[in-house]
C-alpha positions in Angstrom: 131.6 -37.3 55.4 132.2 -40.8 54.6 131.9 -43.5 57.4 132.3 -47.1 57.8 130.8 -48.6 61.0 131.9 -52.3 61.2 132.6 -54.7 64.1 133.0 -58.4 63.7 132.1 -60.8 66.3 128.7 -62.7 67.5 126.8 -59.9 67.1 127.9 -57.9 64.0 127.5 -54.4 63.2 127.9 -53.3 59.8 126.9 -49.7 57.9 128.6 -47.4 55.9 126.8 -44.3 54.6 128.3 -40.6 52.9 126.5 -37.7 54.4 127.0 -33.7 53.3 126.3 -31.8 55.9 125.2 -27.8 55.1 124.1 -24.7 57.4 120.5 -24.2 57.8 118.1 -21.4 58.4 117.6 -23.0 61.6 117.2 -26.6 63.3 117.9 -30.0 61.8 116.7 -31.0 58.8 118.1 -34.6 57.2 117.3 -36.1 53.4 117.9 -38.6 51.4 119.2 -38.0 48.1 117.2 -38.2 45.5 117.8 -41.6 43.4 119.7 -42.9 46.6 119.4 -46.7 46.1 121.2 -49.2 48.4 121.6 -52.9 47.2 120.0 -54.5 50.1 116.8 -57.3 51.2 114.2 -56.7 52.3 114.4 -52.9 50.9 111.5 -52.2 53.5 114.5 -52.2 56.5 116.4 -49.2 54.5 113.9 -46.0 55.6 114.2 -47.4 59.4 118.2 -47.9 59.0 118.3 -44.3 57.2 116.2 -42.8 60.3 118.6 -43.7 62.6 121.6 -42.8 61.4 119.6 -39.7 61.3 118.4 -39.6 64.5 122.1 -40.5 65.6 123.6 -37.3 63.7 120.9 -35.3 64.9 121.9 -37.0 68.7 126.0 -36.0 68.4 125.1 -32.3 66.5 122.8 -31.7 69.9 125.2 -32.4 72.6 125.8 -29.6 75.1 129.3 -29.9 75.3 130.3 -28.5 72.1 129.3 -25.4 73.2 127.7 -24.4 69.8 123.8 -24.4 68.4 123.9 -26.3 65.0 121.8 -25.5 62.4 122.4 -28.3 59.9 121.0 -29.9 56.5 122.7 -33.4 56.0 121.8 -34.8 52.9 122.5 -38.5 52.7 124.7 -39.1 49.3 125.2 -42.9 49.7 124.6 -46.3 52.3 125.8 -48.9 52.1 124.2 -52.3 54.0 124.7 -55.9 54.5 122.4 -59.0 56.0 124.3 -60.5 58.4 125.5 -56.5 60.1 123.3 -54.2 59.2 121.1 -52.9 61.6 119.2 -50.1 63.1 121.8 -49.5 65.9 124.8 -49.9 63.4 123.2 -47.1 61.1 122.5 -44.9 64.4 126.1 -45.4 65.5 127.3 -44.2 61.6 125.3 -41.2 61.8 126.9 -40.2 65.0 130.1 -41.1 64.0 130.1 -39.2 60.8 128.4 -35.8 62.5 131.6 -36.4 64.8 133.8 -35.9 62.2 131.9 -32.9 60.5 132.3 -31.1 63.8 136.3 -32.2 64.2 136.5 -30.5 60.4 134.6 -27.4 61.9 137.3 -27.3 64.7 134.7 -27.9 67.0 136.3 -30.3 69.6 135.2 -33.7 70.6 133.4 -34.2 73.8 
């Protein structure tokens, strides 16, 4: 699933990531693919931004009102990240937004 998060105005938001998503034995269980690099500064920020768009997947995949238990592997295939947008609660908002559409391809409805 590729997504685009990206709002303009005082406060920008900006983060776009591709994420494959795969059944697992059980649980969650989120990567980054190997050789992933992301043409950003400070480079330190990039394994907090790629945590929460994990922890936001992991957040939309766990709602109770899809009525299903997930079992998923999302490997994260690419990010993309700018200074004046990019953020942890950009990245969060991306991984929820593209385990949104995974489900919506599963036929699983939106809550």
């Amino acid at each position: 699933m590729r997504v685009l998060h990206q709002k303009q105005n005082c406060a920008p938001r900006f983060a776009e990531i591709e994420v494959d998503f795969e059944p697992a034995a059980e649980g969650f269980v989120f990567e980054v693919a190997r050789g992933l690099t992301v043409a950003y500064e400070p480079a330190e920020d990039l394994p907090r931004f790629f945590a929460a768009a994990a922890a936001g997947i992991q957040e939309h995949l766990g709602l109770p009102e899809h009525g299903v238990v997930t079992a998923t592997r999302a490997v994260l295939r690419r990010a993309r990240a700018d200074t004046f947008g990019s953020h942890e609660p950009a990245f969060k908002i991306a991984g929820y937004l593209a385990a949104r559409k995974a489900l919506e391809r599963t036929g699983v409805p939106r809550p």
